[in-house]
N, C-alpha and C positions, 0 to 999 in steps of 0.2 A: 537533528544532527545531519548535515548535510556529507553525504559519499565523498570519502576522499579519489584521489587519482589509484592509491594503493589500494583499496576496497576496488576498484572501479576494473583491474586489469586482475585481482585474482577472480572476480565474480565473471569477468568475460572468458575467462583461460578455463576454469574449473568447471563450465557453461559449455563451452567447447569440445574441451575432452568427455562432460557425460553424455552430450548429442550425439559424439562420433564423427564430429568435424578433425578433430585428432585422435587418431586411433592409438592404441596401444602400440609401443617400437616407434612415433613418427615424433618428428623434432621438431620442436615447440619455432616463434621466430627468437630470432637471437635479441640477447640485449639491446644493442643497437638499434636494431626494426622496434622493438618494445618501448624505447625509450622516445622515437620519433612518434610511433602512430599513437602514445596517449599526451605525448610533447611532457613527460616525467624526468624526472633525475635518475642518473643509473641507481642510487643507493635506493631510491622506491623501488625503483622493477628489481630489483636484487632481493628486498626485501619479498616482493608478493612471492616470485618464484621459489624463495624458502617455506614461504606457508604452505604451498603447493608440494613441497618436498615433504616438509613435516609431516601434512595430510596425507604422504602416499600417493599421491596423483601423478608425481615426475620424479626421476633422478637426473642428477647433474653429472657429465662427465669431464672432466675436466678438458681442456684444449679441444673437445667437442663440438659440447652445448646441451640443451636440457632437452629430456625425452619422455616421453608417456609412459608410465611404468603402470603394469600389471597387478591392482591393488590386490592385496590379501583382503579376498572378502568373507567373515564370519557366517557359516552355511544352516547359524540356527536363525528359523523364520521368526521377527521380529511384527507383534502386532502393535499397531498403532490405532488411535483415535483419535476425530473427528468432535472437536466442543466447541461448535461457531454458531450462537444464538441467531447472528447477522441473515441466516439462510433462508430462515422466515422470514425476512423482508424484501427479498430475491435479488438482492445488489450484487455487489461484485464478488463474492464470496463464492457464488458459483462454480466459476470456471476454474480460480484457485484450488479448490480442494478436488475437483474434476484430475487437472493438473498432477494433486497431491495421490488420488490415488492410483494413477496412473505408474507416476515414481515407483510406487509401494508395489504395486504389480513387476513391475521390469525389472526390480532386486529381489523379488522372490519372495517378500515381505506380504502381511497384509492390513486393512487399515477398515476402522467400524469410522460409520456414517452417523448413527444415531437417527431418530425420526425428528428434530423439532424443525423441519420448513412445516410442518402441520399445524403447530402448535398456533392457538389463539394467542395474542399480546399479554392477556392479562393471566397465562398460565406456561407465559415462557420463560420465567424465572425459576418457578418450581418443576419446570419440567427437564430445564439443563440440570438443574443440581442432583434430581434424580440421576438423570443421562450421567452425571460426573460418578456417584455412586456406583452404579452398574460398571463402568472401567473401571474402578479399583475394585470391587469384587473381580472383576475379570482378568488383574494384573495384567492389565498391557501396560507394554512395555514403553511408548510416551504419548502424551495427548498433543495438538495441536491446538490451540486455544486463541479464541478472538473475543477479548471482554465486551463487556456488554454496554449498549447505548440508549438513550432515550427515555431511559428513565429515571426519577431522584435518585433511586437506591442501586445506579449502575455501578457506583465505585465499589458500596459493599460485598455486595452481591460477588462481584469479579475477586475480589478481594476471599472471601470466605471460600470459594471454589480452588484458588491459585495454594490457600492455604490448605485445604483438607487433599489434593494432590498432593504438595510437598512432604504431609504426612506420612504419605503412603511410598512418599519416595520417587514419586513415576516424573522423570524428566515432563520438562515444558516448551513449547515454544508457540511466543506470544505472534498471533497472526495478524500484520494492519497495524496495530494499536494498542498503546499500553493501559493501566487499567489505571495510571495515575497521569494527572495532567505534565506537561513540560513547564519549568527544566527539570522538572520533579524525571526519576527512572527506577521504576523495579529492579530484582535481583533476577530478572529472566532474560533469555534470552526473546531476541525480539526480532523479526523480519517485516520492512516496510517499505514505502517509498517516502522520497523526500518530500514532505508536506508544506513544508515552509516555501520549498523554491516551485510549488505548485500554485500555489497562492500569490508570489509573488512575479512571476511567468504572466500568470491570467490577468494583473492589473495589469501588470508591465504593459500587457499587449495591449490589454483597453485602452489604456491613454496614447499609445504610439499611435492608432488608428485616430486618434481625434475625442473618443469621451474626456470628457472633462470632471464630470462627477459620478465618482466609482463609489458604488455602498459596497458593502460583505455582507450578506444575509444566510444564515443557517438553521436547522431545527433546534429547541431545547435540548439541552442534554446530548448534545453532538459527542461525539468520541476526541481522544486528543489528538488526534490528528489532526481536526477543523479548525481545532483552538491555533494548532501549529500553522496552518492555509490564512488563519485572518492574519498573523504574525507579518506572515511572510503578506500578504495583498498592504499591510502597512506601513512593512520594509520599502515596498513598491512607489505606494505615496509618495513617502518622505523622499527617496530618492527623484523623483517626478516635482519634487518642493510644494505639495500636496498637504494642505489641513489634514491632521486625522483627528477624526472629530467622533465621540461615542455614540452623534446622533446617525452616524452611517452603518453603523452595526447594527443589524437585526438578525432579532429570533423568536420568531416566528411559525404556525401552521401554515403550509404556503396554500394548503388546499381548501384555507380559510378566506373566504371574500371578504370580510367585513376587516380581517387582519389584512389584505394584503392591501384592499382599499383604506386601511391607515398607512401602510407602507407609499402608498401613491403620494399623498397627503407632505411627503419629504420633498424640503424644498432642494434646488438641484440634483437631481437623482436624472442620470442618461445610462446607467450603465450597472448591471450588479455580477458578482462574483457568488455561485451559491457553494455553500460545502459541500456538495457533491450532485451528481446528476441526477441521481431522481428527485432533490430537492429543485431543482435548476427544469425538469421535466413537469412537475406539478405548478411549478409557478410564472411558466408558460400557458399551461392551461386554465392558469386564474387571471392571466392579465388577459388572455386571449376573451375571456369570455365578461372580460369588464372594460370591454371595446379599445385594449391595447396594440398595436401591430409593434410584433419582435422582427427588426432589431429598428426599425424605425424610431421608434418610442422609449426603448428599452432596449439595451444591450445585453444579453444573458451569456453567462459562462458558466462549464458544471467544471467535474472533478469525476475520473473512472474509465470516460470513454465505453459506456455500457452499450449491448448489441442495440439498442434500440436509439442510440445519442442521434443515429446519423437519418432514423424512420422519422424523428418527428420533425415538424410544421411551422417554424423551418429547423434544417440540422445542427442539432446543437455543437458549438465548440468546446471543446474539452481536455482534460487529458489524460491521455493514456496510461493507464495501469497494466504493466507488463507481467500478465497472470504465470505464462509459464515461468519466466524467471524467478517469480516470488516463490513458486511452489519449489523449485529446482533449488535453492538456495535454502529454505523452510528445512528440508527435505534433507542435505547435508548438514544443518547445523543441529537436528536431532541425532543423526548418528552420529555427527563428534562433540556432543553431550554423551551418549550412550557411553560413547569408547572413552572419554574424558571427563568425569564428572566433578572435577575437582575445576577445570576450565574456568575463567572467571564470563561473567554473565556479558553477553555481546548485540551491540545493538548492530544491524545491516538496515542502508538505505540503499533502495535500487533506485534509479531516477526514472522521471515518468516523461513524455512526451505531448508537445501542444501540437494538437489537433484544429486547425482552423475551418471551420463550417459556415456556413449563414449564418447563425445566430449573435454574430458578435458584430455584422455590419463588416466588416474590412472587406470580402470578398465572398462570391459566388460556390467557386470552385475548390473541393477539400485538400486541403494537401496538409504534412506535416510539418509545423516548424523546424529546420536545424539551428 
C-alpha cells in the first residue's frame, strides 16, 4: 500500500509537534501553506488536521487557524515490549527499537528488550515464543512485534504468537512486516515503509543509468516485504517495456559460491536488485571473490541503508529506512490502540529514500535522490 498525500502530512505535522519543532500554544501553517507545500486538495489537509484534532494533538479555532494543544496525558506508567526475532540477525531492527525505547523513556513509560540477539538460529523460534510467554505472565501492556523470516515454518510460528497475545488481550503492532504475504493483511495494526515503490525506485534507477538487464535476487523465505520490493522492481520493467521473466528472479544463499556461481551462469544479467542490504553486502563478497569487479561487471543495489552500506568496497546504493520516524509513528499507533481498542486495524507506510553510492555505477559521489 503505497502513502497517501493524507497519511503523508498527518505523519509529518504529528512528527513535528512530538520533536518540538511545534511547541504547545504555536500555530500550525495554515491551510493554504498546507495545501501548496504537499501540492494536496484542501478537503485532504482539512481532513489530516482533523485526525490531528481527534488525536488531541491540535485545536482549531475558528477565524484563527490550528494550534498545538496540550494533550491530556494518562500518568499511569504503561509497559511495553519488545518481540523482534530480526535482532539476531543485526539488520535494521536495531536502531528502531533503540528509537522505540527512547519514545518509551521521554513518556515516562517503560519498554522490555527481551534477550534473543543471543539466540542460535535453530533455537530462535522457541526462544521468542518463550520471550512471548514471559510478557503475558508479565501483563504488559502492548508488545511490538516483527514476525518472523527465513524459515518454512515463519508464517506459523508468527501466526501462533500474534494468536496466544490476542488471547491474553495485549494490543499489537506489527513492526516491518506482516506475517501473511500481500495483498493478503492481518487484523493488526502495521507500521512500514513503502516496499513496492523501494523495489521499484531501485530498477527505475538501474535502467535510467544504462543497465539493461535487471534480475531481483532475494534470500528464501524473505519476509513480505521483499515479495512487495520484487512487485514493485517488475512494476519498473514493465514500465521500462522490460521482459519480466521468472528466470530473473532468484533465491538464493548469496554466501554460497557454487549458488552464486549458478546465478552468474544467467544469461544477460548487468545489474541485480537484492531484498535487502545485507543480502546485497554478502553477494558482493561472493562475486568479489569469484573475480567479479562491482559495479563494472555487476550492478548491485540493497534495501535499509544499514551503517555499514556506505563502509563497504565499493559503497553500496541503497535505500533509506527512516528508523526514527518508524519508531515515532509504531509508538503513537500503540497508544491509540490502548486508548481505542475498538479502532479498526491500520496499516502506515513511511516512505524511504534512494541513496546513490558506487555500487550501482551511475556516480562516484553519494548524495540522495529527490
Amino acid at each position: 500500500m503505497r502513502e497517501t498525500k493524507y497519511q503523508r502530512i498527518v505523519i509529518d505535522l504529528q512528527q513535528a509537534i512530538d520533536d518540538g519543532t511545534f511547541k504547545v500554544g504555536a500555530r500550525l501553517p495554515s491551510e493554504n501553506a498546507l495545501v501548496k507545500q504537499y501540492d494536496a486538495s484542501r478537503p485532504t489537509v482539512v481532513r489530516a488536521l482533523r485526525e490531528l484534532q481527534n488525536g488531541g494533538y491540535v485545536e482549531r479555532k475558528t477565524g484563527s487557524g490550528t494550534y498545538v494543544k496540550q494533550r491530556q496525558i494518562d500518568t499511569r506508567q504503561r509497559t511495553f515490549a519488545l518481540l523482534v526475532p530480526a535482532l539476531a540477525d543485526g539488520e535494521i531492527f536495531d536502531p528502531i527499537c533503540s528509537a522505540l525505547a527512547r519514545q518509551a523513556y521521554v513518556t515516562g513509560n517503560a519498554i522490555l528488550w527481551g534477550n534473543l540477539a543471543d539466540e542460535p538460529p535453530e533455537r530462535l523460534e522457541s526462544a521468542t515464543r518463550k520471550l512471548c510467554q514471559e510478557y503475558i505472565v508479565a501483563g504488559v501492556d502492548g508488545v511490538f512485534f516483527s514476525p518472523f523470516e527465513f524459515t518454512d515454518s515463519k508464517d506459523d510460528v508468527s501466526k501462533s504468537i500474534l494468536r496466544d497475545l490476542s488471547k491474553a488481550k495485549i494490543p499489537v503492532v506489527l513492526l516491518d512486516r506482516d506475517y501473511v504475504d500481500p495483498p493478503q493483511r492481518s487484523d493488526y495494526d502495521l507500521i512500514g515503509t513503502d516496499s513496492f515503490n523501494a523495489g521499484y525506485v531501485l530498477a527505475d534507477h538501474l535502467l535510467r543509468v544504462g543497465r539493461q538487464h535487471v534480475h531481483f535476487l532475494s534470500r528464501r523465505n524473505s519476509a513480505s516485504t521483499v515479495h512487495r520490493r520484487l512487485q514493485g522492481y517488475q512494476a519498473a520493467l514493465l514500465d521500462h517495456s522490460k521482459k519480466v521473466s521468472a528466470n530473473h528472479t532468484h533465491q538464493i544463499d548469496p554466501t554460497d559460491h557454487d549458488e552464486v556461481k549458478q546465478l552468474l551462469r544467467s544469461k544477460h544479467l548487468d545489474a541485480i536488485v537484492c531484498g535487502n542490504d545485507k543480502t546485497a553486502a554478502q553477494l558482493i563478497q561472493s562475486l568479489q571473490a569469484l573475480g567479479q569487479q562491482i559495479p563494472r561487471d555487476l550492478a548491485i543495489v540493497g534495501v535499509d541503508d544499514l551503517s555499514y552500506a556506505r563502509l563497504l568496497a565499493p559503497p553500496l546504493t541503497t535505500m533509506h529506512q527512516p528508523c526514527q520516524l518508524l519508531a515515532s509513528v509504531a509508538f503513537q499507533m500503540m497508544q491509540d490502540r490502548i486508548e481505542n481498542p475498538h479502532l479498526p486495524p491500520r496499516h502506515t507506510c513511511v516512505p524511504m529514500k534512494l541513496v546513490i553510492r558506487q555500487s550501482c555505477g551511475s556516480q562516484s559521489d553519494e548524495r540522495i535522490a529527490r
